[in-house]
N, C-alpha and C positions, 0 to 999 in steps of 0.2 A: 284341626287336622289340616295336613297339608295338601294343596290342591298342585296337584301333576300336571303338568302339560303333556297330551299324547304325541309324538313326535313320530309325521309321517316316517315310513321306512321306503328305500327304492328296493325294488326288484333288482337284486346282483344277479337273476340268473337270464335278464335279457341283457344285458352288460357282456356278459359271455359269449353271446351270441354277436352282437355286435362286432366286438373282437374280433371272432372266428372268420366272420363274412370280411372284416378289414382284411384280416390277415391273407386270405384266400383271396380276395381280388388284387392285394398288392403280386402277389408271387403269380399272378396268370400276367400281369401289364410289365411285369417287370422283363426287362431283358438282360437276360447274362453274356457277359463276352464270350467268346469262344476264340482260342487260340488260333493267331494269325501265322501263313506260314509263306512259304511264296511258290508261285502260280509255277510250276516249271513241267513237262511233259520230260516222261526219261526218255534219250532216243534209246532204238536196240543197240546191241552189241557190233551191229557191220549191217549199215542200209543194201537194201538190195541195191545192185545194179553199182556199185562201188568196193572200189580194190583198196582194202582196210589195213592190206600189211604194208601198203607202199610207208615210205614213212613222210611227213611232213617237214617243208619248206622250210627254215629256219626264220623267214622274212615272214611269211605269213601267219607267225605265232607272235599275238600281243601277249606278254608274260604280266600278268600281274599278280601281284604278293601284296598279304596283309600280315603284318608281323605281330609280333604279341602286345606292342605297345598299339598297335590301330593304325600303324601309320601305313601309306600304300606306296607300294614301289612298281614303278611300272617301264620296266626292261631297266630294272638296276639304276633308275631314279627315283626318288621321293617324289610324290606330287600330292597337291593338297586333293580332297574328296570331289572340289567345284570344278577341277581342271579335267576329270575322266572321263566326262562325258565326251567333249570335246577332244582330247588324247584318242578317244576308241573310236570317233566317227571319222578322225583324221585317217586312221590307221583301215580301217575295214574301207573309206570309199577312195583308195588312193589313188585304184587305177595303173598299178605299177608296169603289168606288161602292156597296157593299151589297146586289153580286149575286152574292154568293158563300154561300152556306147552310153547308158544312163549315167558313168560316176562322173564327178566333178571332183576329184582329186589331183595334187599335185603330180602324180607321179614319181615320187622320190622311189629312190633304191632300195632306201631299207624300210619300205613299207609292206603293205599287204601287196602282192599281183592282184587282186578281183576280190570281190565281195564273195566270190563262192568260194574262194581258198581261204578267205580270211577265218583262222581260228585266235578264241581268247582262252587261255587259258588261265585260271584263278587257282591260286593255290594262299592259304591260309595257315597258321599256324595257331596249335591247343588254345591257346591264351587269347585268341581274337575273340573280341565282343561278340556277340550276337548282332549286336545294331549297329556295328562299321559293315559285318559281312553282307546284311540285308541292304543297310546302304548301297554298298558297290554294288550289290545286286543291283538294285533301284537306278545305279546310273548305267550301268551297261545295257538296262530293256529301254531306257529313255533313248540312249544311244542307238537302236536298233530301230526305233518307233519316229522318232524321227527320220532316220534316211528312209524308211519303207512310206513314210507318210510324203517325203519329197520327192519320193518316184510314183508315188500317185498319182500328185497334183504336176509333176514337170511329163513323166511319160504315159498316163492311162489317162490325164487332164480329167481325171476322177476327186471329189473328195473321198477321205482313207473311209470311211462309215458309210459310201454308196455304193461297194463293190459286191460286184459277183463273187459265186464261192471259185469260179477259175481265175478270177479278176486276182482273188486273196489269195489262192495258192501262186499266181505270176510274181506277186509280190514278196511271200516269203521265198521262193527260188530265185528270186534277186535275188537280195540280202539276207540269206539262211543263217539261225541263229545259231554258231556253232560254239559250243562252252564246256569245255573242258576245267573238271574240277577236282583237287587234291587236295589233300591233310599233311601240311609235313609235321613229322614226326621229331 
């Protein structure tokens, strides 16, 4: 007669369990992305205390366009994505009429008058990326954070992260972010 060997068995139903606790502690540690978008406050329709039917300065509109191919045009030039920053700080601290005491701009003609008249206007077309349009986003709030961060440290001789909340409101009525945005069609 033949002699068997008994051959432990596992328990498959602590296995199971095992599993279940993997499974459940991976899905509580785990972190899912969540859709990024970007940071923008809507202004209203006509701020108080301002006359919204006047119409705007033709100097103090920086026109930028992104076209379907990505590329940017800004007032009917090409420039490459690195040069915007720079193009929109030029333009917004020109200092045109020479009533601005904090800006350090040239003063050219066909620039902005003052940081409070300067408007950007962006306008996009169907076929733009997502990620050119969040780019220019990305350089125009750099554009903004810097001149507001250099009138900290040149006129409040504050760094920008030690301010009062009148210190921050002084500072966006400097350099108020004004952004004007279209779809052409």
């Amino acid at each position: 007669m033949r002699h068997s060997k008994l051959m432990p068995e596992v328990n498959a139903g602590s296995m199971a369990d095992i599993a279940f606790l993997l499974l459940i502690f991976f899905l509580v540690t785990a972190t899912i992305s969540s859709d990024e978008g970007i940071n923008r406050v809507l202004p209203q329709d006509c701020p108080p205390g301002i006359d919204c039917s006047k119409p705007f300065i033709e100097r103090n509109i920086l026109k930028i366009h992104i076209n379907n191919n990505d590329d940017i045009m800004v007032n009917e030039t090409i420039i490459p994505i690195a040069e915007l920053k720079k193009t929109t700080k030029k333009f917004i601290d020109n200092n045109g009429d020479g009533s601005c005491t904090y800006c350090n701009g040239d003063t050219a003609s066909n620039l902005s008058e003052n940081p409070k008249k300067a408007v950007i206007s962006l306008e996009n077309e169907q076929q733009t990326s997502y990620k050119q349009y969040v780019a220019v986003q990305n350089e125009l709030t750099k554009a903004y954070y810097e001149l507001r961060t250099n009138y900290c440290e040149q006129v409040l001789k504050k760094s920008s992260d030690k301010l009062t909340n009148e210190e921050l409101k002084l500072v966006k009525d400097a350099y108020p972010f004004t952004l004007i945005e279209a779809e052409k069609n």
